[in-house]
C-alpha positions as CSV (number, residue, x, y, z in Angstrom):
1,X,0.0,0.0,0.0
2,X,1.3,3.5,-0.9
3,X,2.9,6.0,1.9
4,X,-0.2,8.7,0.9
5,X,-2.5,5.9,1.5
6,X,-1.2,4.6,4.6
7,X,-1.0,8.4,5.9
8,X,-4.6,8.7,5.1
9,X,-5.6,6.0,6.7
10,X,-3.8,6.7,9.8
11,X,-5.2,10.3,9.5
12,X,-8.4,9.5,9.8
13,X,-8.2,7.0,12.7
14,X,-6.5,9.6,14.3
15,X,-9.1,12.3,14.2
16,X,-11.6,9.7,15.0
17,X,-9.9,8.7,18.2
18,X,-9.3,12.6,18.4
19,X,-13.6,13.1,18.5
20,X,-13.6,10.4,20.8
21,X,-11.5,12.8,23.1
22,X,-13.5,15.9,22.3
23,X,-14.7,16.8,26.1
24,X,-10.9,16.5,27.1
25,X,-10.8,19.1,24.5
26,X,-12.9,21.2,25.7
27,X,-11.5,21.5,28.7
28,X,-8.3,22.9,26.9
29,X,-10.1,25.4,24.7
30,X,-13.1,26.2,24.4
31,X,-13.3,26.5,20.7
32,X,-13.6,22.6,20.3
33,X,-17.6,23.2,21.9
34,X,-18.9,23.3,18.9
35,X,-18.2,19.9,17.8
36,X,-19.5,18.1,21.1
37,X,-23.2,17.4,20.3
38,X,-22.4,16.4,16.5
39,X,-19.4,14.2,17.9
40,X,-21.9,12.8,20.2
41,X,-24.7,12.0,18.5
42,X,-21.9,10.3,16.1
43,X,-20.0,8.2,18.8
44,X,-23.9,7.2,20.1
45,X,-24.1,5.4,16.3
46,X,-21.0,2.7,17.3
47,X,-21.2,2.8,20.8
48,X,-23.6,2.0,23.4
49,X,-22.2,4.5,25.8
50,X,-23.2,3.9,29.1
51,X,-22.1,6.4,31.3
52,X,-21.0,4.2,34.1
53,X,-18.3,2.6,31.4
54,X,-17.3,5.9,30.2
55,X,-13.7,6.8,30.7
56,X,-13.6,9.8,33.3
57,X,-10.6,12.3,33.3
58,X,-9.8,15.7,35.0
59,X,-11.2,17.5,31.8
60,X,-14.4,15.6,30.4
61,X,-15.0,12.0,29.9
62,X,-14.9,9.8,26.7
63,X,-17.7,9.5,23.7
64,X,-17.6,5.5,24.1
65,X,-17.0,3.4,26.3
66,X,-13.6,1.8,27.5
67,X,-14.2,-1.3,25.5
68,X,-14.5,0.9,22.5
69,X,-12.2,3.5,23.4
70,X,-9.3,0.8,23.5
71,X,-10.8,-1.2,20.1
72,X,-10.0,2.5,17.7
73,X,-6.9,2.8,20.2
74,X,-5.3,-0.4,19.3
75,X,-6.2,0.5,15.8
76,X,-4.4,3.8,16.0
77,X,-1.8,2.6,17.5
78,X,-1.5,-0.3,14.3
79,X,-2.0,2.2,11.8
80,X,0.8,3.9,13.3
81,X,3.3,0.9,13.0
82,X,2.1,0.3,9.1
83,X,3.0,4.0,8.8
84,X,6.4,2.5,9.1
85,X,5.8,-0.1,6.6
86,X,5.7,-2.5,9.4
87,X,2.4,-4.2,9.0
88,X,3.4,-6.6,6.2
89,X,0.3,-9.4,5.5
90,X,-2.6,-10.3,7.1
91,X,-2.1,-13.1,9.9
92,X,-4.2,-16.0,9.8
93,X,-7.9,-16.0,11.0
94,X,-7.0,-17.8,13.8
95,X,-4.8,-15.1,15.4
96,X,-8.0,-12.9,15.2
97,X,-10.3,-15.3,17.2
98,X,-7.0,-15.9,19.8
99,X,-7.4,-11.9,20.3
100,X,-11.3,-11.6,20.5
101,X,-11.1,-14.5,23.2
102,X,-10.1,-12.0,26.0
103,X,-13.0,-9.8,25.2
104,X,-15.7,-12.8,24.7
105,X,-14.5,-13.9,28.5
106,X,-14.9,-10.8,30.0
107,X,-18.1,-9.8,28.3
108,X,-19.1,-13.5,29.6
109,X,-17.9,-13.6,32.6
110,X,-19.3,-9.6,33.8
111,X,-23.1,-11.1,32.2
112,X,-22.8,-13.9,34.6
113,X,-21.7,-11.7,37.4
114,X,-18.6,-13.9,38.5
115,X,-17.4,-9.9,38.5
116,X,-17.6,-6.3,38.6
117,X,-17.5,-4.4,35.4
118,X,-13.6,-3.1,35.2
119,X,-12.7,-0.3,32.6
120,X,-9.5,-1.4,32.6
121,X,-9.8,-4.6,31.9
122,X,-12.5,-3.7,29.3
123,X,-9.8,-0.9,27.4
124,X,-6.9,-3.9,27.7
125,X,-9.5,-6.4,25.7
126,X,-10.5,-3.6,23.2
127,X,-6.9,-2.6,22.7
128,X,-5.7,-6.1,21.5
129,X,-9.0,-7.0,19.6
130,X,-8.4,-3.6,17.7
131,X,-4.9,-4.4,17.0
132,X,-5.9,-7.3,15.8
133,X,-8.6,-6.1,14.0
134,X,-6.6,-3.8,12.3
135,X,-4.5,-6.0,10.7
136,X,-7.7,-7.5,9.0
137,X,-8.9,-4.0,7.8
138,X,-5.5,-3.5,6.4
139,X,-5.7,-6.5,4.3
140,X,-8.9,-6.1,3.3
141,X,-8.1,-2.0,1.8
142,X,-5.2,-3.4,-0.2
143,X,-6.7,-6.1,-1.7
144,X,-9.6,-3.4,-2.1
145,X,-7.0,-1.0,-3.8
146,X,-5.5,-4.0,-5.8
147,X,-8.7,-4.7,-7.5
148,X,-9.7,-1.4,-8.1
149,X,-6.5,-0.5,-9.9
150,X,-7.0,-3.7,-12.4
């Protein structure tokens, strides 16, 4: 895939991680206000957000959830390394069902009450299943991009 692509690509998950950070924003300057209810009403497409699962800082909380939250960070933060060319192929499927199984416990076990809800364990599950996720979406826009150009 070409460097403009892959900048694009990365671009765009980066301003959409960016909206998911919007109060946090706010809190900075106040010229990012505007954006808030749009940003919202966006974030409430993909994401259930339930306020006690939000992610709570100093300036604002997060437009999804921690689950969520850690799914577009771990695909940031792959975008970022196939910046570098480093993403090469697309693993097998299997290494995408070993990184969903974290998240498929935890959503399990928290239905069944064996435990509390944890954010952190909920962003840690999100993160690898994103990162893992990634490498899939990845795969799929070049073979996209390959066809198209035939």
């Amino acid at each position: 895939m070409s460097v403009p692509f892959r900048i694009l690509l990365f671009a765009v998950l980066a301003l959409w991680c960016a909206g998911i950070f919007i109060e946090w924003f706010v809190g900075i300057h106040e010229n990012f206000l505007f954006a808030l209810p749009f940003l919202q009403k966006s974030y409430s497409l993909v994401c259930h957000q339930e306020h006690s699962k939000l992610i709570f800082f100093e300036h604002g909380v997060t437009l999804t959830c921690a689950r969520c939250t850690g799914i577009y960070s771990g695909m940031l933060f792959i975008s970022f390394l196939a910046l570098f060319g480093i993403v090469k192929k697309r693993p097998e499927i299997k290494f995408l069902f070993i990184a969903a199984a974290p998240m498929a416990a935890d959503v399990i076990l928290y239905s069944l009450n064996v435990y509390r809800y944890s954010k952190t364990a909920a962003f840690i599950t999100g993160l690898l299943l994103g990162s893992a996720g990634f490498l899939y979406l990845y795969a799929g826009l070049k073979n996209l991009i390959a066809e198209l150009k035939k």
